[in-house]
C-alpha positions in Angstrom: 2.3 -1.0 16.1 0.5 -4.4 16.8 -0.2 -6.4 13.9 -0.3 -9.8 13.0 0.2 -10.8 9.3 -1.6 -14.3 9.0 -3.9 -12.4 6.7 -3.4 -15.5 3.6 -7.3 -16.1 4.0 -8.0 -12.3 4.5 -5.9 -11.7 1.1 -7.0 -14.0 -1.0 -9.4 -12.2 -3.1 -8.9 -10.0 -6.0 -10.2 -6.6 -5.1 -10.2 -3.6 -7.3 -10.5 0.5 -6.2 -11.8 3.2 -8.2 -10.4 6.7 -7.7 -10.7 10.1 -6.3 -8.8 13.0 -5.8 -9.1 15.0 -2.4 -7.3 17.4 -0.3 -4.9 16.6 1.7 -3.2 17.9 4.5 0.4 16.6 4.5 3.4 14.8 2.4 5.1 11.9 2.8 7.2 9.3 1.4 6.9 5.5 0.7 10.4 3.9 -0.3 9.8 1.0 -2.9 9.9 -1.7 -1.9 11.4 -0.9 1.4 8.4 0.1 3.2 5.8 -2.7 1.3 5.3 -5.4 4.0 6.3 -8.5 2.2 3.9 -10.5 3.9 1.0 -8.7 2.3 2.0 -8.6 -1.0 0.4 -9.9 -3.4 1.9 -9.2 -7.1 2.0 -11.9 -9.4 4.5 -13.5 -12.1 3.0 -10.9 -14.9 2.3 -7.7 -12.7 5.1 -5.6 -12.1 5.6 -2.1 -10.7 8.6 0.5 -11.0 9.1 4.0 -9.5 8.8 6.5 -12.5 9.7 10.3 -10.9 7.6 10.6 -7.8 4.8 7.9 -8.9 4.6 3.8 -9.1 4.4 3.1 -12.5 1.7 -0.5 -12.1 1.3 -2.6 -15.4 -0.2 -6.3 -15.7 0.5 -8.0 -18.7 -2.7 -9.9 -20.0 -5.7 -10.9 -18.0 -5.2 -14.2 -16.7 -4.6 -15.2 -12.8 -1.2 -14.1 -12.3 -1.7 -10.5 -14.2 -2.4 -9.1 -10.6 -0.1 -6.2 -8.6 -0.8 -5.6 -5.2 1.5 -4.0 -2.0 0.8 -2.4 1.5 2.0 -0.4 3.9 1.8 -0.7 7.7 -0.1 1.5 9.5 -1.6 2.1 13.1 -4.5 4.4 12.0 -7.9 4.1 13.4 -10.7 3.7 11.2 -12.0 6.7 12.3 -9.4 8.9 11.4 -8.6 7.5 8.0 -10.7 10.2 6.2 -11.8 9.2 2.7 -8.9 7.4 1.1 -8.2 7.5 -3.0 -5.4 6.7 -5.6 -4.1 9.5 -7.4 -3.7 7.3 -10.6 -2.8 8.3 -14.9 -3.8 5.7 -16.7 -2.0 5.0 -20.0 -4.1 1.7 -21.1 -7.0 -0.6 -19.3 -7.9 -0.7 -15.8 -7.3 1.0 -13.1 -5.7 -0.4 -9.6 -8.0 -0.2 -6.4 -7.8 1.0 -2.9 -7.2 -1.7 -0.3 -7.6 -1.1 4.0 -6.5 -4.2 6.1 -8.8 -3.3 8.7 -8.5 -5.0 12.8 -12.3 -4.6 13.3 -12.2 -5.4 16.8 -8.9 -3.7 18.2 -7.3 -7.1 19.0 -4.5 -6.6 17.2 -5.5 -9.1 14.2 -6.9 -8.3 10.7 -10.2 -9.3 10.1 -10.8 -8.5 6.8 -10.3 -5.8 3.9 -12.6 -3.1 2.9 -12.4 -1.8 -0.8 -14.3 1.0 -2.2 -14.7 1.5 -6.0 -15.9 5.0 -5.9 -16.0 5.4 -9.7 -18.1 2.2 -9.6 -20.5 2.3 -6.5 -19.9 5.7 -5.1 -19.1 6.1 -1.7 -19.9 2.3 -0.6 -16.9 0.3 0.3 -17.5 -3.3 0.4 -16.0 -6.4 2.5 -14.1 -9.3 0.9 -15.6 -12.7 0.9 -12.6 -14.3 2.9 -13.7 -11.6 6.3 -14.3 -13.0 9.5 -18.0 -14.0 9.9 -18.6 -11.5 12.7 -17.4 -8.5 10.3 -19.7 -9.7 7.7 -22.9 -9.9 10.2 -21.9 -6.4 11.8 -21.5 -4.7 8.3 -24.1 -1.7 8.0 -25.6 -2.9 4.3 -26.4 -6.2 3.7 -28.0 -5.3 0.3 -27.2 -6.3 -2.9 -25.6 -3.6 -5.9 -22.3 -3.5 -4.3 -18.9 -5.5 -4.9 -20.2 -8.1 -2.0 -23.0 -8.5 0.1 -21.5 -6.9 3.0 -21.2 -3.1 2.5 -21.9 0.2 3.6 -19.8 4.0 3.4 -16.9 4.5 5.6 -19.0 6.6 8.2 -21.3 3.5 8.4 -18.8 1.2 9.3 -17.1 3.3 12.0 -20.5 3.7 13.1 -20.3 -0.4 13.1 -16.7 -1.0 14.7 -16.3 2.0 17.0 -12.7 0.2 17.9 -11.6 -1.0 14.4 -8.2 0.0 13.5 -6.4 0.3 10.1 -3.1 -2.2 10.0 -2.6 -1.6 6.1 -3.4 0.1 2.9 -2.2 -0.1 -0.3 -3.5 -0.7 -3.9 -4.7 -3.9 -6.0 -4.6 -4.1 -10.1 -6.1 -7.6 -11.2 -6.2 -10.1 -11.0 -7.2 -10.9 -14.4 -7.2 -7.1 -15.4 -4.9 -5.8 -17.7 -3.9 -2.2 -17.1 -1.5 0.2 -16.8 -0.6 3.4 -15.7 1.1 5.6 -13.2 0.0 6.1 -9.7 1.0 9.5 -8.6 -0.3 9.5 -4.8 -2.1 7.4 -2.7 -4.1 9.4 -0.3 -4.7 8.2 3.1 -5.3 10.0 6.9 -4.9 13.2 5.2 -1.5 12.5 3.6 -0.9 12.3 0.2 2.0 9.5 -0.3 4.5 9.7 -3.1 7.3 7.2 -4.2 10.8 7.2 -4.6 14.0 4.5 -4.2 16.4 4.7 -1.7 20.1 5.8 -3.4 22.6 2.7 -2.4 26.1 4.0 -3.0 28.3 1.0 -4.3 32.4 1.6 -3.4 33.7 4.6 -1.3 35.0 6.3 -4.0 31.1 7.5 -4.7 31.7 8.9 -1.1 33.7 12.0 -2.4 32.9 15.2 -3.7 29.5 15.2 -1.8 28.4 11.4 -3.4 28.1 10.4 0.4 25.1 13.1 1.3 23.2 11.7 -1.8 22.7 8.1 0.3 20.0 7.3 1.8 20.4 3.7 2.8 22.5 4.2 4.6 22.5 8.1 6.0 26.0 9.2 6.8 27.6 11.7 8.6 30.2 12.7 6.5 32.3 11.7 3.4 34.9 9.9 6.2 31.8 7.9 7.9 30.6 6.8 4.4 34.0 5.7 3.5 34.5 3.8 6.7 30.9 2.0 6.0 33.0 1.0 2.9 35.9 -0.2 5.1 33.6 -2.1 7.6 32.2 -4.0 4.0 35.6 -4.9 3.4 36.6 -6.0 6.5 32.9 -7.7 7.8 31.5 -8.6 4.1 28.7 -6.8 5.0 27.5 -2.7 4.7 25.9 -1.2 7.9 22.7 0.2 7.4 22.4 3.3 9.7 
């Protein structure tokens, strides 16, 4: 996938997604934090998130400036095929987190800007964050006000916009300044719903016997005799190989 993460300018606004709950086609897991791209994340001193089941339990503390939570995932999905995404989300207390796409408008291989819709809140619009490149922001199909920005317009208008524009990222955003918290169950995106899980990291090769080693998934072994001589390379190197 080409993508380029000098997206600091392209991140720095708080953006918050309403939710929906459609079909979708397909499963899939994301491995926390594993599979969060560390350059795009954005969660503060006081938000935190923790994998509860098969959800993402996401809490802020207060509502000040560093009560935010926010991750991503890489992707290589064209605007066009990226369906109608929503949060699956519980909520226990406050706000809810919102639905983030780190969107190359052009097909150069470098974000642009992010598009966040707030269906619960304006519908089907999705509007562009203040920090987009200027071309997005003159090229977006709404220009009116009523929306979270100036620049706005529903999914179907701006593939109409940016024929070429490709999804790099998605992910969710709670705060900042927005206390909340809940559990989000899926995140729904290209007609696959996403759920959560940690990867099992086996500790000494005696977890290797009686079946321990088939329960690892960083790394996968073979057998209980290549688990045990990942062990032995530890030992030996002072550091586990990760299949």
């Amino acid at each position: 996938m080409k993508m380029h993460l000098g997206l600091a300018a392209v991140l720095g606004v708080g953006l918050s997604v309403a939710l929906a709950t459609p079909a979708t086609a397909a499963g899939a897991t994301i491995n926390v934090p594993d599979d969060f791209v560390t350059a795009l994340s954005d969660t503060r001193a006081t938000g935190h998130f923790e994998v509860v089941g098969t959800g993402l339990r996401v809490w802020t503390e207060s509502n000040t400036s560093t009560d935010k939570v926010a991750e991503y995932v890489a992707t290589d999905t064209p605007l066009a095929a990226a369906g109608e995404p929503a949060l699956q989300y519980s909520a226990t207390t406050g706000g809810a987190p919102g639905f983030q796409l780190v969107v190359d408008f052009d097909g150069n291989g470098t974000a642009d800007g992010i598009l966040v819709g707030e269906p619960g809140v304006y519908g089907n619009d999705w509007w562009l964050n203040n920090a987009a490149q200027q071309f997005v922001k003159v090229g977006a199909p709404s220009h009116t006000g009523g929306s979270g920005s100036a620049n706005h317009g529903t999914l179907d208008g701006w593939r109409t916009a940016f024929p070429d524009a490709q999804v790099v990222a998605f992910g969710f955003s709670l705060g900042s300044g927005v206390k909340g918290d809940g559990v989000l169950t899926a995140i729904d995106f290209a007609g696959t719903s996403y759920t959560f899980a940690q990867h099992t990291v086996l500790t000494g090769k005696d977890q290797c016997k009686n079946g321990g080693w088939a329960t690892s998934t960083k790394p996968v072994y073979k057998n209980q005799g290549d688990c045990v001589s990942g062990f032995a390379s530890v030992k030996s190197s002072g550091k586990l190989l990760v299949k």
